[in-house]
C-alpha positions in Angstrom: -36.0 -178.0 95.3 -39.2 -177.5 93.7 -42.2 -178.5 96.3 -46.4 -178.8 95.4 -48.2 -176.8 97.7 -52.1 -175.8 97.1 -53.0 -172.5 98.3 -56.3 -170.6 98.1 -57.0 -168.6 95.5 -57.6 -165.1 97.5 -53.9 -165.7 99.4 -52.2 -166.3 96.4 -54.0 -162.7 95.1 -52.6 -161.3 98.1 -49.3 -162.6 97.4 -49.2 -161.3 93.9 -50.6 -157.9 95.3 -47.7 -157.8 97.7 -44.8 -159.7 95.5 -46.0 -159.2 91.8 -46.8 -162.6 90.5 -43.0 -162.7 89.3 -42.1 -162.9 93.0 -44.2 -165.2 94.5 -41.4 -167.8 94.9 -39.1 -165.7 96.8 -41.9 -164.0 99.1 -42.9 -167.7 99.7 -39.7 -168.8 101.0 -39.3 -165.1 102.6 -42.7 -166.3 104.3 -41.6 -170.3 106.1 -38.3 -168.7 106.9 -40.0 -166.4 109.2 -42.0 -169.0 110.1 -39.0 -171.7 110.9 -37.3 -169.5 112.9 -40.5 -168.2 114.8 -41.4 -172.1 115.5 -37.5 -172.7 116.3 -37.7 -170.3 119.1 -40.6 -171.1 120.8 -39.3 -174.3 121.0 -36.2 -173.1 122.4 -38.1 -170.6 124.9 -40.9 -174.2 125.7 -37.3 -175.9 126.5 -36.1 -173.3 128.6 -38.9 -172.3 130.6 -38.5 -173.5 133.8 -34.8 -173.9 134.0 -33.8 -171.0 136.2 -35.0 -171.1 139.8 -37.7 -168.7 140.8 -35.9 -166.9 143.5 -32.2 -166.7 145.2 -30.8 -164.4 142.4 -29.0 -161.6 143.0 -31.8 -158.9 141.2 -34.6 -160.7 143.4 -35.1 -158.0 146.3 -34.2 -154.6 143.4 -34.5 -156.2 139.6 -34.2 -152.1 138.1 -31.4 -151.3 141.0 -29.2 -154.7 140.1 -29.6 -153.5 136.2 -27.8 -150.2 137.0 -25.4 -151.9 138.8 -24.8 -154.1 136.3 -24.5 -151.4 133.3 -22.2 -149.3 135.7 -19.8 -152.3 135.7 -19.2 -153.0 132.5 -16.5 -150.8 131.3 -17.3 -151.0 127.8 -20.3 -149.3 128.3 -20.2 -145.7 127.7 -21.9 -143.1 129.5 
């Protein structure tokens, strides 16, 4: 889909400078996919935040101690 954007003159140098004015269209979509996906997760992370209680875990009195444990117990692991 072709889409009508204006942009200013000294970004669209830099994209040339970076892409080579031949590229512009893929560094462009290159550029708002990195951008979706950064908005799509902290979206996700704003949804989250808050939806594990602050304490009663099992890592709450030894977080690094509970990690080992952890890593230890997992048989695929190795060494």
């Amino acid at each position: 889909m072709r889409m009508h954007i204006e942009l200013d003159d000294d970004l669209v140098a830099d994209v040339d400078r970076l892409a080579g004015p031949r590229g512009r269209s893929e560094f462009v979509r290159d550029a708002l996919r990195a951008a979706v996906a950064r908005q799509l997760r902290a979206q996700m992370l704003r949804r989250a935040a808050g939806s594990i209680d602050a304490e009663g875990h099992d890592w709450d009195e030894d977080p690094a101690a509970w990690v080992e444990q952890q890593r230890r117990g997992d048989s695929r692991r190795v060494g």
